[in-house]
C-alpha positions as CSV (number, residue, x, y, z in Angstrom):
1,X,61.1,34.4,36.2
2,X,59.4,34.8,39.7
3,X,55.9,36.2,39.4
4,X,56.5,39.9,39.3
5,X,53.9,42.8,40.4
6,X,52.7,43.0,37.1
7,X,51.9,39.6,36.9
8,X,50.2,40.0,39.9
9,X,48.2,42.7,39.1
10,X,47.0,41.2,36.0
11,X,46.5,37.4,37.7
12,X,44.4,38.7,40.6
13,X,42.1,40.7,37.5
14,X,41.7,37.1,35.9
15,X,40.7,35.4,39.1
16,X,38.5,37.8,40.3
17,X,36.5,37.3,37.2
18,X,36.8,33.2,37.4
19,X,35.9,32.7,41.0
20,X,33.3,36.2,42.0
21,X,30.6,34.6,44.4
22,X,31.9,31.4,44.1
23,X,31.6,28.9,46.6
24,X,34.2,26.9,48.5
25,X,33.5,23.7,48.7
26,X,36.9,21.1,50.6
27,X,40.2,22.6,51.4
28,X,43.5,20.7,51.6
29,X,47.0,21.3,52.4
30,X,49.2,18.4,50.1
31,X,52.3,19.9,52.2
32,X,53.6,22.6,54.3
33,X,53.6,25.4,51.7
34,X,50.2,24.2,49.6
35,X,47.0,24.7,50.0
36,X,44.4,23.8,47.6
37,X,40.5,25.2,47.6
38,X,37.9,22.9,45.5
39,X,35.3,26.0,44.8
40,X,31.9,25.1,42.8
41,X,31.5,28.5,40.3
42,X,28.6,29.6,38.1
43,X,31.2,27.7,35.1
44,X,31.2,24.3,37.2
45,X,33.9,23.2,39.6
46,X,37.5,24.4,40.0
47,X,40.7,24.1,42.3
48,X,42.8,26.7,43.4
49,X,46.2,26.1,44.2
50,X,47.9,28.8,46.8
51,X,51.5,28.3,47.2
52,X,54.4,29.9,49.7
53,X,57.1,27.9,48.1
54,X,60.3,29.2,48.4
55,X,61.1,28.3,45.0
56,X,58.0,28.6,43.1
57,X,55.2,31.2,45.2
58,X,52.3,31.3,43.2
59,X,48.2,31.1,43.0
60,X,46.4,30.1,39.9
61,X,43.7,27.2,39.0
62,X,45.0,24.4,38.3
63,X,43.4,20.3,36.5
64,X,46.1,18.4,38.5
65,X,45.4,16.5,41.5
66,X,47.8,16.6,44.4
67,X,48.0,13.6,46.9
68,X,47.0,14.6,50.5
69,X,47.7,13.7,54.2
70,X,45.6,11.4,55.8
71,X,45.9,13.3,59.1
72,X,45.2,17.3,57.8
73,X,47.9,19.8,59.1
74,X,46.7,22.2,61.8
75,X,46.6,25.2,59.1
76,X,44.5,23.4,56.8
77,X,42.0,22.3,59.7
78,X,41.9,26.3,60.7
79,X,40.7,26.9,57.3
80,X,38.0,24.4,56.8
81,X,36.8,26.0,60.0
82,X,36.9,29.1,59.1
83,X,35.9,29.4,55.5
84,X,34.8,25.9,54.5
85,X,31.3,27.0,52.5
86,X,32.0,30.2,52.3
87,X,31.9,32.0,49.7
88,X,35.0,34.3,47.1
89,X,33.9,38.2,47.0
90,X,36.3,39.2,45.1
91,X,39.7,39.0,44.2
92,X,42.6,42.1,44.5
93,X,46.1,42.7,44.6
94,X,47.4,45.9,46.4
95,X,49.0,47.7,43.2
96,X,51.6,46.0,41.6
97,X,52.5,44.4,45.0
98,X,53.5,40.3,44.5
99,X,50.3,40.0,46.8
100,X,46.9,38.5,46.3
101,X,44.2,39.0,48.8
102,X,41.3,36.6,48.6
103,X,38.3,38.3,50.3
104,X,35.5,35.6,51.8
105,X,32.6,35.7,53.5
106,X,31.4,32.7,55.9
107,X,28.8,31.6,58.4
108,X,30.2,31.9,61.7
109,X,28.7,29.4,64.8
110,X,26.2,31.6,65.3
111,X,25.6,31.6,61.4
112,X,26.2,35.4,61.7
113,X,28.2,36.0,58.0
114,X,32.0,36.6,59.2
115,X,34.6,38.5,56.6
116,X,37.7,37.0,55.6
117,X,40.9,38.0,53.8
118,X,43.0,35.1,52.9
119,X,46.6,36.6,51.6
120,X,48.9,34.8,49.2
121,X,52.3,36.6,49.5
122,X,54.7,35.6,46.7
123,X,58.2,37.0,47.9
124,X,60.1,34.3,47.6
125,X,61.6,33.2,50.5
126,X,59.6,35.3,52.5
127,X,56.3,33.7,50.8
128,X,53.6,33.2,53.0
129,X,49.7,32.5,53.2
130,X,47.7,34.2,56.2
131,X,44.8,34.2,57.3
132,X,43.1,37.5,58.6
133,X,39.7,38.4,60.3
134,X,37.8,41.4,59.2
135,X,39.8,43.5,61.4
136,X,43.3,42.3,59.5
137,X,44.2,40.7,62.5
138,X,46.1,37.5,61.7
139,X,44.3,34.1,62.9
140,X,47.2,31.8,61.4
141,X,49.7,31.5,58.6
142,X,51.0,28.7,56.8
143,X,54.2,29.6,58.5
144,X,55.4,31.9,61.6
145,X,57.4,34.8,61.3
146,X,58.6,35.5,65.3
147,X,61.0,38.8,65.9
148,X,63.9,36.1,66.1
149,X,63.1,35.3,62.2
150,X,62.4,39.2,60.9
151,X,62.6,42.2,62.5
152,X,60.8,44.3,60.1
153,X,57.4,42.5,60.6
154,X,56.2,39.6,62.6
155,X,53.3,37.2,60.8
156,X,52.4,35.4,63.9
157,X,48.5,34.4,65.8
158,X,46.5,37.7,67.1
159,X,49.5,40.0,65.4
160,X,48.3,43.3,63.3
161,X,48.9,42.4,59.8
162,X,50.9,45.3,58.0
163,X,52.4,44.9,54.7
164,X,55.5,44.8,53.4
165,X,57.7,48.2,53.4
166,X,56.7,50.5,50.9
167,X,59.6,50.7,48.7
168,X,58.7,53.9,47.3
169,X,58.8,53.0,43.7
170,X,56.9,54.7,40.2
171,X,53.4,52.9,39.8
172,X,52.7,52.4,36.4
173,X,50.0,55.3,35.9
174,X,52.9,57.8,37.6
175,X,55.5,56.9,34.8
176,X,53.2,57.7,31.7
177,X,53.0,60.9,33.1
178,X,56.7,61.5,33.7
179,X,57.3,60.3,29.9
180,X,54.6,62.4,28.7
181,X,56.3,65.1,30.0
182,X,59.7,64.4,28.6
183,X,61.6,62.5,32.0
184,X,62.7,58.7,31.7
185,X,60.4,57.2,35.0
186,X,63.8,56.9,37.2
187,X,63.8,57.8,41.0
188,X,66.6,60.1,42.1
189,X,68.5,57.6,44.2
190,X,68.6,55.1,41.1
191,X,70.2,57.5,38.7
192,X,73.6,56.7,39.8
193,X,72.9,53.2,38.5
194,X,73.1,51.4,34.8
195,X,69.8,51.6,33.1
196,X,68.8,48.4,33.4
197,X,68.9,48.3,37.1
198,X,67.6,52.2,37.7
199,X,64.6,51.4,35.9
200,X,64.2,47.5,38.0
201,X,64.8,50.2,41.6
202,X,62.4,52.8,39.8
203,X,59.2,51.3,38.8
204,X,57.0,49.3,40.8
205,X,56.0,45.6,39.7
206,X,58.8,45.5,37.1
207,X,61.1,42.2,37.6
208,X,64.5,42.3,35.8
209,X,63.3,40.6,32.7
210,X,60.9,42.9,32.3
211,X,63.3,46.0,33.2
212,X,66.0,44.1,30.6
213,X,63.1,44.2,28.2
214,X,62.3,47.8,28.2
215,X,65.8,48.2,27.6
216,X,66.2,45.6,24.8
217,X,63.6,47.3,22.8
218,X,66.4,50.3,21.9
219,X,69.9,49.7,20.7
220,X,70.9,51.6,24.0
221,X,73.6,49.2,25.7
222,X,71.4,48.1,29.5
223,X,75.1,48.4,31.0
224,X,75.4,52.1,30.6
225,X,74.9,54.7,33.0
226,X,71.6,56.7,33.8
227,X,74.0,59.7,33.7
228,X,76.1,58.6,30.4
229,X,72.7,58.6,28.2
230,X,72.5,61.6,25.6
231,X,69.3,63.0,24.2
232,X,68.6,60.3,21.9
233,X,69.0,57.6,23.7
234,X,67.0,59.3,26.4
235,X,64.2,60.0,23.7
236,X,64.9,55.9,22.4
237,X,63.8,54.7,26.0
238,X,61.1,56.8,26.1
239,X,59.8,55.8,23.3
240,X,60.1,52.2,24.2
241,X,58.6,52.3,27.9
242,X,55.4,54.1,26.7
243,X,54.0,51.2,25.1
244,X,54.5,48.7,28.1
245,X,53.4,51.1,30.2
246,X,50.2,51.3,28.9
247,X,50.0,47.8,28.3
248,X,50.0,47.7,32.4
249,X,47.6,50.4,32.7
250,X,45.0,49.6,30.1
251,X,45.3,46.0,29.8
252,X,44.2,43.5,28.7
253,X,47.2,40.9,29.1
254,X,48.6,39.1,27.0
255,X,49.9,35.5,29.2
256,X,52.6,33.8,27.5
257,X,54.4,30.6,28.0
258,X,58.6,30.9,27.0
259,X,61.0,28.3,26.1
260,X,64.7,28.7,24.9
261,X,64.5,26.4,21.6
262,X,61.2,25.6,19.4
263,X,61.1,21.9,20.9
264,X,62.1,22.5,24.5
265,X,59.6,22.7,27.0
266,X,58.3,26.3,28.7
267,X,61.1,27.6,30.8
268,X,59.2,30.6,32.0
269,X,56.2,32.7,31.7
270,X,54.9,36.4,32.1
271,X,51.5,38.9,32.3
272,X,53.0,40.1,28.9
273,X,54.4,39.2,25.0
274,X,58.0,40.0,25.8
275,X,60.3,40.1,22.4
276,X,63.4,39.3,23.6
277,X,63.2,36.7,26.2
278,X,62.6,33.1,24.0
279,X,60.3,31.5,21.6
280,X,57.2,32.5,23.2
281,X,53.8,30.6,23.3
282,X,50.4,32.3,23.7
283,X,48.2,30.3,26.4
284,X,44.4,31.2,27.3
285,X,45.4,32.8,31.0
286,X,47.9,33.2,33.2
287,X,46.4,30.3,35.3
288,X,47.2,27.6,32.6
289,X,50.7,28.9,32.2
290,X,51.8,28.9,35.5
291,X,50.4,25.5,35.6
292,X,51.9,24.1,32.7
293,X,55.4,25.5,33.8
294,X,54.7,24.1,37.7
295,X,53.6,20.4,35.8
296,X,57.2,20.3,34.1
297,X,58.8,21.7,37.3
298,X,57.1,19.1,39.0
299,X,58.2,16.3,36.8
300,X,61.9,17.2,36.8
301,X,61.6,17.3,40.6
302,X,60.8,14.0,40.7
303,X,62.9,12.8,38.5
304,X,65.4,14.2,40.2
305,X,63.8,12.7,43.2
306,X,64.1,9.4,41.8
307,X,68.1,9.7,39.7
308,X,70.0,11.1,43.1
309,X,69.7,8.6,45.4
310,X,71.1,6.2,42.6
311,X,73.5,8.9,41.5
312,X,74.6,8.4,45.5
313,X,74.3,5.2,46.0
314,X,76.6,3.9,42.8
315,X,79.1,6.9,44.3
316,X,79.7,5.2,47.1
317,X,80.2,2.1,46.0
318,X,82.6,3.4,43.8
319,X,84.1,5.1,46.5
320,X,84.2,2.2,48.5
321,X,85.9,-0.2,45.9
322,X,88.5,2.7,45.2
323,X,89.6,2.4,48.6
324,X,89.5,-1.0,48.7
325,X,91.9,-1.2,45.9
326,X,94.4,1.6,47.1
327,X,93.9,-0.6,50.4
328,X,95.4,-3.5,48.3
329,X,98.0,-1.4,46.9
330,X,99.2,-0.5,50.0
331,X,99.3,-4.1,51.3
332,X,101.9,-4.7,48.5
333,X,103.9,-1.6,48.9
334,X,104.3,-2.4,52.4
335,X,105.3,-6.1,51.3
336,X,107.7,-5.5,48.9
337,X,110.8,-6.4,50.8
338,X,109.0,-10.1,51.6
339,X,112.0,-11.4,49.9
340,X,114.4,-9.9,52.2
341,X,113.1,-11.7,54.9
342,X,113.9,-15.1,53.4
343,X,117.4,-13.8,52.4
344,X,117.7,-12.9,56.6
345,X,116.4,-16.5,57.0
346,X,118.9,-18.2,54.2
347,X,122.0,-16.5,55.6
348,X,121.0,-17.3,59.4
349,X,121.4,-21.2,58.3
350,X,124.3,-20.4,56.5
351,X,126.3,-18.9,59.3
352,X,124.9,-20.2,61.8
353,X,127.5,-22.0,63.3
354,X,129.3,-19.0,64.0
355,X,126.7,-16.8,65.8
356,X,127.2,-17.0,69.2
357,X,124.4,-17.3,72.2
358,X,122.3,-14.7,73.2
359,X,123.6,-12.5,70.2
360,X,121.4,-9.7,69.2
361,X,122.3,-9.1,65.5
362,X,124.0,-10.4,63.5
363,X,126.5,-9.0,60.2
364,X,126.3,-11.3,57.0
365,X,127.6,-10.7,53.6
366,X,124.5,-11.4,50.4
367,X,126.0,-14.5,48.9
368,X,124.2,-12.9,45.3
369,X,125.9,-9.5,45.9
370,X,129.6,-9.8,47.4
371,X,130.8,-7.2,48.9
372,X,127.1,-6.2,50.2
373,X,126.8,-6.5,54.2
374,X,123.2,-7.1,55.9
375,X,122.7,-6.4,59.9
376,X,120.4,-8.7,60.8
377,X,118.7,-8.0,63.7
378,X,118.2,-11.6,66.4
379,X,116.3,-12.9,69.1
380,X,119.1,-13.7,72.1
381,X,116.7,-15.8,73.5
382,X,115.9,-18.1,70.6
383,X,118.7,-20.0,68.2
384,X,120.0,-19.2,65.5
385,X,117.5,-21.4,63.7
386,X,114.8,-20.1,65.4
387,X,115.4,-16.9,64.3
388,X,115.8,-18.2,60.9
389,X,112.3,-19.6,60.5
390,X,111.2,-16.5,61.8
391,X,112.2,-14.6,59.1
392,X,110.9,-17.6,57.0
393,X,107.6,-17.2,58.5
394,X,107.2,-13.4,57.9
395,X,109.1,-13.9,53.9
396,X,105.9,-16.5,53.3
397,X,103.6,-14.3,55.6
398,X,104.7,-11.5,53.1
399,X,104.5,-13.2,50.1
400,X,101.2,-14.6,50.4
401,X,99.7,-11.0,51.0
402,X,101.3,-9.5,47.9
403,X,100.2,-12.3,45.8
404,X,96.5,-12.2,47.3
405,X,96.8,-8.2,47.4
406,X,97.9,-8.6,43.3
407,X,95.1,-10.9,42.5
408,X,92.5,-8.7,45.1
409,X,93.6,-5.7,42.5
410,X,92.7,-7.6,39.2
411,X,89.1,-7.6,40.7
412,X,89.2,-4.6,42.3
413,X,89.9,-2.8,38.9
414,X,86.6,-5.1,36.9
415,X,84.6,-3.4,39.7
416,X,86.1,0.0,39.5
417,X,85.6,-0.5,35.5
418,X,82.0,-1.8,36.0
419,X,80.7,1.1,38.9
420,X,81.9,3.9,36.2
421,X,79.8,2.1,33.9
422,X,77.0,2.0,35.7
423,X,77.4,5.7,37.4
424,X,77.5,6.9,33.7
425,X,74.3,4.7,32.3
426,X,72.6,6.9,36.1
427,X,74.1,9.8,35.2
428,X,72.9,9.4,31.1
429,X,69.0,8.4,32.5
430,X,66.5,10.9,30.7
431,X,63.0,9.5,31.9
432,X,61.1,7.4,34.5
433,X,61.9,4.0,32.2
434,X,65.8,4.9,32.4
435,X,65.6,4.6,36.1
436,X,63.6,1.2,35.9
437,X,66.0,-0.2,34.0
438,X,68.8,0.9,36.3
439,X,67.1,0.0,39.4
440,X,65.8,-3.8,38.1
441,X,70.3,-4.0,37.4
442,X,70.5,-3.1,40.6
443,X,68.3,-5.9,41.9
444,X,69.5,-8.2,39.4
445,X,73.5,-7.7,40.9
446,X,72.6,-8.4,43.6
447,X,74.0,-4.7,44.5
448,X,71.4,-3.9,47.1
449,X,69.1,-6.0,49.1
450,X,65.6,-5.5,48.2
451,X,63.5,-3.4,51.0
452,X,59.9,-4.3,51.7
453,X,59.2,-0.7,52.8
454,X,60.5,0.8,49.3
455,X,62.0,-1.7,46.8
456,X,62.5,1.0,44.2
457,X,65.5,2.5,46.2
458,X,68.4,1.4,47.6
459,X,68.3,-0.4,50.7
460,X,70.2,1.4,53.8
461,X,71.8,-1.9,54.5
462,X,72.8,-2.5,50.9
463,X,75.9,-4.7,49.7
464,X,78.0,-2.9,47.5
465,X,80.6,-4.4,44.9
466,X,83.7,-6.3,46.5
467,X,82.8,-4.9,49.8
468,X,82.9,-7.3,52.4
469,X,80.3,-8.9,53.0
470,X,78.8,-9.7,56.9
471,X,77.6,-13.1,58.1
472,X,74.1,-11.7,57.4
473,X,74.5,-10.6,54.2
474,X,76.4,-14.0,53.1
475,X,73.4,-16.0,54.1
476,X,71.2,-13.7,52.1
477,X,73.2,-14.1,49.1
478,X,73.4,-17.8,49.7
479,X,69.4,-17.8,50.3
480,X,69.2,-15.6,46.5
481,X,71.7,-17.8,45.2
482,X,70.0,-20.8,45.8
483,X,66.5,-19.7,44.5
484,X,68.0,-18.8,41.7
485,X,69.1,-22.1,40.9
486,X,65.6,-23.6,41.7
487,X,64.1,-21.7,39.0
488,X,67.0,-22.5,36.6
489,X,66.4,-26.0,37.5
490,X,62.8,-25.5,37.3
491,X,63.0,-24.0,34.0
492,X,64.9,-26.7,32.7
493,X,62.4,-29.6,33.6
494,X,59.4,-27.7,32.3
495,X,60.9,-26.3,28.9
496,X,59.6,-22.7,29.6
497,X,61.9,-19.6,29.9
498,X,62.1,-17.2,32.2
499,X,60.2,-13.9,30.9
500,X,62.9,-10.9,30.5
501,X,61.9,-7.9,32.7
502,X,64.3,-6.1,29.9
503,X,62.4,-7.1,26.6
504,X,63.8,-5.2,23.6
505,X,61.2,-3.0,23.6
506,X,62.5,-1.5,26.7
507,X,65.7,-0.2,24.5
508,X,65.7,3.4,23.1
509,X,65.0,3.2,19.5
510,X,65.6,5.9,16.6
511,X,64.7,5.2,12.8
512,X,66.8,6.4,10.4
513,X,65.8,7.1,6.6
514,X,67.4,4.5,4.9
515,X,65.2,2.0,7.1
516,X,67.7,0.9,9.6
517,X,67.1,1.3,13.1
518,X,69.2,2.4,15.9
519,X,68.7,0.5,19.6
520,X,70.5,2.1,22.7
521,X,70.6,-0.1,26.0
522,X,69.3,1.6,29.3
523,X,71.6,-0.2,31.6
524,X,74.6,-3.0,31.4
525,X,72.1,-5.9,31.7
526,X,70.7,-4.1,28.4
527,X,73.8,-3.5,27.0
528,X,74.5,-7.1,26.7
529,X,70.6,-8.2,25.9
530,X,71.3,-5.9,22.6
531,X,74.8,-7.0,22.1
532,X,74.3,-10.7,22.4
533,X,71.0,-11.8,21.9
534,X,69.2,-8.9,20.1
535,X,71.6,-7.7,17.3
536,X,72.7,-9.7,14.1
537,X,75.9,-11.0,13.5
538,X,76.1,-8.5,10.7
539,X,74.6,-5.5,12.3
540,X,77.1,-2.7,13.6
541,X,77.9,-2.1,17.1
542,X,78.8,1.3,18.5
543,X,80.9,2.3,21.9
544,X,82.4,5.3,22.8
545,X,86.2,5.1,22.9
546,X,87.9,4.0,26.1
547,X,85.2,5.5,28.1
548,X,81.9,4.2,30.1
549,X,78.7,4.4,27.9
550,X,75.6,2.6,26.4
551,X,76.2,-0.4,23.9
552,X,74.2,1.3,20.2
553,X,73.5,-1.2,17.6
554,X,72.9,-0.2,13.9
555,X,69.9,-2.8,13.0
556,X,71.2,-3.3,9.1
557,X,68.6,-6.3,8.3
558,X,70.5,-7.4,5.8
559,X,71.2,-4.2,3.7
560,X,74.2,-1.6,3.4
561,X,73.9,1.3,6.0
562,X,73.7,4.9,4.5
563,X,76.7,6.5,5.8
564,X,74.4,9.1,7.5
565,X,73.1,6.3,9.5
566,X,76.4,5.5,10.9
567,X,77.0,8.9,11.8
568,X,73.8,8.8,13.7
569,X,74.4,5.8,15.6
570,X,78.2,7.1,16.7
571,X,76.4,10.6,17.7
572,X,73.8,8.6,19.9
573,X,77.0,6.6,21.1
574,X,78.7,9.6,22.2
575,X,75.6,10.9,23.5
576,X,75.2,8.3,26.0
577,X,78.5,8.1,27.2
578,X,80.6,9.5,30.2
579,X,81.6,12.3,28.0
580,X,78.1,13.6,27.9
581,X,78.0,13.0,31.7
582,X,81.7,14.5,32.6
583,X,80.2,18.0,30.3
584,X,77.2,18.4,32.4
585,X,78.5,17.2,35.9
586,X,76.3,15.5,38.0
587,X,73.0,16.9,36.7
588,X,71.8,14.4,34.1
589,X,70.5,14.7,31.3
590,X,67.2,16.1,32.1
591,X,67.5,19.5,30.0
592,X,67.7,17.3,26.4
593,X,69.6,19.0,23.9
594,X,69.5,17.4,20.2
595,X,73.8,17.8,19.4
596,X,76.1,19.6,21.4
597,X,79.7,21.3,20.2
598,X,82.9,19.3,21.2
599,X,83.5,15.7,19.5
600,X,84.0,12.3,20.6
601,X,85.6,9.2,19.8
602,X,83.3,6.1,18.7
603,X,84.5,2.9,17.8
604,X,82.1,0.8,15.6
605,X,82.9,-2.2,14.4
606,X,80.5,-6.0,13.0
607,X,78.6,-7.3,16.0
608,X,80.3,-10.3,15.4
609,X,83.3,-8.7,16.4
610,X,82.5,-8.1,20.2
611,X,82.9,-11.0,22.6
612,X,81.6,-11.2,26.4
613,X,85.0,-11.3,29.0
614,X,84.7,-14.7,30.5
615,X,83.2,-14.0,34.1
616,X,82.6,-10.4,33.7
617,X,80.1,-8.6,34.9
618,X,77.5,-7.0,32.3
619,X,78.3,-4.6,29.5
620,X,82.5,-5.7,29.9
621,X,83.7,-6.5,26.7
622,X,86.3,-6.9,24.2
623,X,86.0,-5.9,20.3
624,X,88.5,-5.9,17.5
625,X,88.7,-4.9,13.6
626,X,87.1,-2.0,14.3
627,X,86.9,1.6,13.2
628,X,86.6,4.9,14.7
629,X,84.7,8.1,14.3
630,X,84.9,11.7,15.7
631,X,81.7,12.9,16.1
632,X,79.1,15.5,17.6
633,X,77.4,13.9,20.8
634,X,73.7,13.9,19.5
635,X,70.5,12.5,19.3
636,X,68.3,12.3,15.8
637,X,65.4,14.3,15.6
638,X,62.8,11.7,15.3
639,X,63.2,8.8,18.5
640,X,60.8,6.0,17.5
C-alpha cells in the first residue's frame, strides 16, 4: 500500500529520533525524483533517501548505494548550497498528513545560521520535494508545479508554500472521543456510503487497507451501508476501531513487512500489525521495511528492464517471419493458375494455323476436357507463336515462384517454430542468469549484431530470422562466418576445445529424494547441451506436448526413478513451457509460484529416443516411444 498518514506520522517520530542534531555531510540526486543526504549522527554515519516517485514516494534510511550523475542536476547543486553542513533539528509531519518536513539549520555566506525546511510530499503523483526558507517561501522543488499543471496550488521558485487542501477529516484523537461517547467516527457527508469507504472519507491518515482492516476485525459485511447497520453492528465497529485508534494516539508502532505466501517476498508494509492483510513480518523500523520492499521493487524493475527489450525484440522477429510466410502464401495463391498459362501456350501451337493476323483473341476448345471452350486473349501485333511462348514464359515464370514460394514456406514455418521457442524460453526467464543465457543464444544465432555501445541488448540494426538480409549485413555474416571457421580449424590443429559459455552448471537444477536430479535448459542452445551431450542414453527426457518449452532431463545414473520423481520432472516441464507463459501473458515469471491449478500435457520418453532434425536450428527435435503425463505446472520445493 502507499505510505498512508499514519505511517507518516509514526515514520517522521522514528526519524526525528535517528537524525536530531545530526549533521549533513554530501547530498546527491541519483535521478530526477531521488535525493539522497549522507548525514554523520551521534550513532555513526547514515543515508537518507527522499523520494517523489510517482510509484513509490517515500523517505527512510536506507544501506544501499545508488549510482550518481557525473554532472549533478540543478536541484541537487541548490541543495549542497544551501544546506550542505548543516545540520537536522528535528523531524515532523503535519498530523497525519503523507508529509514530512525536514527542519535544518545552515551557515549562510555570511556564516549567519539560515533556517530551512526541506518537505518530502508523498501523494503520489503529485509527490514532490521542496525546498523552503524560513519564511516558507519556496527556493526550488525537485519538480514544478505552474497554474497550467494544477490550479489548486502552484510549487514553483519565490511562490508561498501552502499545503494541500484540508480535507476536513476525523484526526485520530477526535474519533476516540466520538466512540467514547457512543457515535462510529463517520463525517456527515460519508454516511450515505458503505462502511468501508465512509470510514476511508471519515478519518484522517487512514488508507483503504487500513479502513478494510477496521472493518475486517467484525463480521459486519465492509459492503453494507452506514445507514443499513443496526445496533450491534454499530457497537461491533466500535468496539474494533477503539483499539487502532489508540494504537495511533499512544503509540508506539509496531512496523511490519507483509507477504501473500510464507516463502514469497514482502509485498507491502505498514506503521501497524494489521490481521488481515498477509503473513506479516516484524522488522526493527519502518526505515528497514520500506527499504527491504523498495530493494525487491528495485530488483523486479530491473529485471524487467532487462526481459522486455528481449520479450520485443524476439516479437518482432516473429512478426516479421509471419509475414514473410503469409507473403509466400500469397505468391502461390496468386500463382495457382501457372498451368493455365501453358495450356494458353499449348493450344496457340495447336491451332495456330487457323488464327488469323492481327487477331485479338482467340476461342479454343481444352483438348483434356471436350466440350470446355477457353478465350484466349492475343497480341495482334505478334504471331501466333509469339503469343504462344508468351504464355510459356509467364506458365514457367509462375511455376518457378510457386515452387520457390513452397520451399520459402518449409523454412518459413522452422523459423516460425523456432521464434515461439525462443519467445517462450524469454517469456519463462526468472532471474539475471535466464537472461544471460538468452542473450549469449542470441549472439550465438547470429540473430543480432553485437553493439559496442551495449552488447547485452539487441542491436537497433539487428538481423532477424529469414529476414532479408542487406549487402551490409551479408558481409558481416560472411566476416562471422569466416572466423568461425578459423577457430574450428584452429581448434583442430591444436587438440584443445573450445570452452562452453553454457557449462552444465548454468542449467537449473532440482534434487529429488530418491537421488535423481532434475536439469532444466535456460535457452535452445541449452536445450540441446542437456539433450545431447549432458544426459545419458538412459536418462528420461521431458517436453511439454506440442507446445514451445525447456528440454527437463531426469538424471537416473543408472537406477529406477521413483514415480514421484517423474512427476516432478513433467511439473517442471510444464512449468517452463508456453502454457505457463500463454496463463500469465506477457509478464514473466517474475512473481514465482510453486504449482498452479490447470494441467498440462508432458511427453517423457528414454533420452535415447530424441534425435536432432538434420539442419535445424537448436532445441528442434523429433522423439518417439514415448509416454505422456497430465500434470500440475510446478516447481519442487527445494531447487539445488
Amino acid at each position: 500500500m502507499p505510505l498512508d498518514g499514519v505511517s507518516a506520522h509514526f515514520l517522521a517520530i522514528e526519524l526525528n529520533s535517528a537524525l536530531h542534531d545530526a549533521r549533513i555531510e554530501k547530498i546527491y540526486q541519483p535521478d530526477r525524483y531521488e535525493v539522497c543526504f549522507h548525514i554523520r549522527t551521534a550513532r555513526g554515519h547514515v543515508r537518507l533517501l527522499m523520494s517523489c516517485n510517482p510509484s513509490f514516494p517515500r523517505i527512510h534510511l536506507t544501506d544501499h548505494l545508488r549510482d550518481n550523475p557525473k554532472l549533478p542536476p540543478s536541484f541537487c547543486m541548490l541543495l549542497r548550497k544551501h544546506v550542505s553542513g548543516g545540520r537536522v533539528v528535528k523531524v515532523t509531519s503535519p498530523p497525519y498528513e503523507r508529509i514530512i518536513e525536514l527542519h535544518l539549520s545552515s551557515l549562510n555566506e555570511l556564516q549567519d545560521i539560515t533556517q530551512y525546511r526541506l518537505i518530502i510530499e508523498m501523494m503520489g503523483r503529485y509527490s514532490n520535494i521542496i525546498l523552503l526558507n524560513s519564511d516558507s517561501i519556496i527556493i526550488d522543488s525537485a519538480l514544478h508545479i505552474d497554474s497550467r499543471t494544477s490550479r489548486v496550488r502552484e510549487i514553483m521558485p519565490a511562490r508561498k508554500y501552502d499545503y494541500p487542501p484540508n480535507q476536513g477529516k476525523i484526526l485520530p484523537s477526535d474519533a476516540i472521543s466520538m466512540i467514547q461517547n457512543g457515535d462510529l467516527p463517520v463525517l456527515e457527508e460519508a454516511k450515505s456510503r458503505p462502511i468501508e469507504k465512509a470510514f476511508l472519507e471519515s478519518l484522517k491518515g487512514f488508507s483503504p487497507k487500513l479502513a478494510l482492516e477496521l472493518c475486517l476485525r467484525t463480521p459486519v459485511d465492509p459492503r453494507k451501508g452506514y445507514r443499513q447497520l443496526d445496533k450491534k453492528e454499530v457497537r461491533l465497529l466500535l468496539d474494533a476501531a477503539l483499539p487502532i485508534l489508540l494504537e495511533i494516539q499512544n503509540g508506539p508502532s509496531s512496523p511490519t513487512l507483509y507477504r501473500a505466501t510464507k516463502d514469497a517476498a514482502p509485498i507491502d508494509f505498514h506503521a501497524l500489525r494489521l490481521q488481515s492483510f498477509g503473513i506479516p513480518i516484524s522488522v526493527s523500523s519502518l526505515s528497514e521495511a520500506i527499504d527491504r520492499l523498495h530493494e525487491k521493487s528495485m530488483r523486479d524493475n530491473s529485471f524487467e528492464q532487462s526481459q522486455k527489450p528481449l520479450i520485443s525484440f524476439v516479437q518482432n522477429a516473429l512478426s516479421h517471419a509471419i509475414r514473410k510466410k503469409q507473403q509466400h502464401e500469397s505468391d502461390i495463391n496468386d500463382s495457382k493458375d501457372y498451368m493455365l498459362y501453358k495450356k494458353y501456350g499449348d493450344l496457340i501451337l495447336v491451332d495456330q494455323g487457323n488464327i488469323g493476323d492481327e487477331s485479338t483473341e482467340w476461342i479454343a476448345e481444352d483438348f483434356e476436357q471436350p466440350g470446355v471452350f477457353h478465350r484466349i486473349p492475343l497480341n495482334p501485333s505478334l504471331r501466333p507463336s509469339a503469343n504462344a511462348q508468351i504464355y510459356f514464359r509467364k506458365y514457367r515464370k509462375l511455376k518457378t515462384r510457386t515452387e520457390s514460394a513452397a520451399s520459402f514456406i518449409k523454412e518459413d514455418d522452422s523459423v516460425i517454430s523456432y521464434l515461439l521457442s525462443l519467445l517462450q524460453v524469454v517469456k519463462s526467464a526468472s532471474d539475471d542468469a535466464d537472461i544471460n543465457a538468452i542473450r549469449h543464444e542470441i549472439s550465438e544465432m547470429n540473430l543480432s549484431s553485437r553493439s559496442s555501445d551495449n552488447p547485452k541488448a539487441p542491436s537497433s540494426e539487428s538481423a532477424s530470422p529469414g529476414k532479408s538480409k542487406t549487402g551490409k549485413q551479408r558481409s558481416r555474416a560472411m566476416r562471422s562466418a569466416a572466423s568461425r571457421a578459423a577457430e574450428k580449424t584452429e581448434r583442430i590443429r591444436t587438440g584443445k576445445k573450445k570452452r562452453s559459455r553454457n557449462d552444465t552448471d548454468l542449467f537449473r537444477k532440482f534434487d529429488n529424494s530418491d537421488g535423481t536430479l532434475i536439469l532444466c535448459g535456460r535457452n535452445n542452445i541449452q536445450n540441446d547441451a542437456l539433450t545431447f551431450r549432458t544426459a545419458a542414453s538412459d536418462d528420461l527426457w521431458f517436453h511439454a506436448k506440442n507446445r514451445p518449452g525447456s528440454h527437463v532431463v531426469l538424471r537416473c545414473f543408472g537406477n529406477n526413478p521413483e514415480n514421484s520423481s517423474i512427476e516432478s520432472a513433467a511439473r517442471v516441464a510444464a512449468y517452463y513451457s508456453s502454457a505457463m507463459t500463454d496463463s500469465r501473458g506477457d509478464a514473466g515469471q517474475n512473481n514465482v509460484s510453486l504449482s498452479f491449478s490447470f494441467t498440462v500435457e508432458v511427453d517423457y520418453c528414454a533420452v535415447k529416443r530424441v534425435k536432432k532434425i538434420p539442419g535445424a536450428k537448436p532445441g528442434m527435435v523429433t522423439y518417439d516411444q514415448h509416454k505422456t503425463l497430465l500434470v500440475h505446472p510446478g516447481l519442487p520445493g527445494n531447487p539445488a
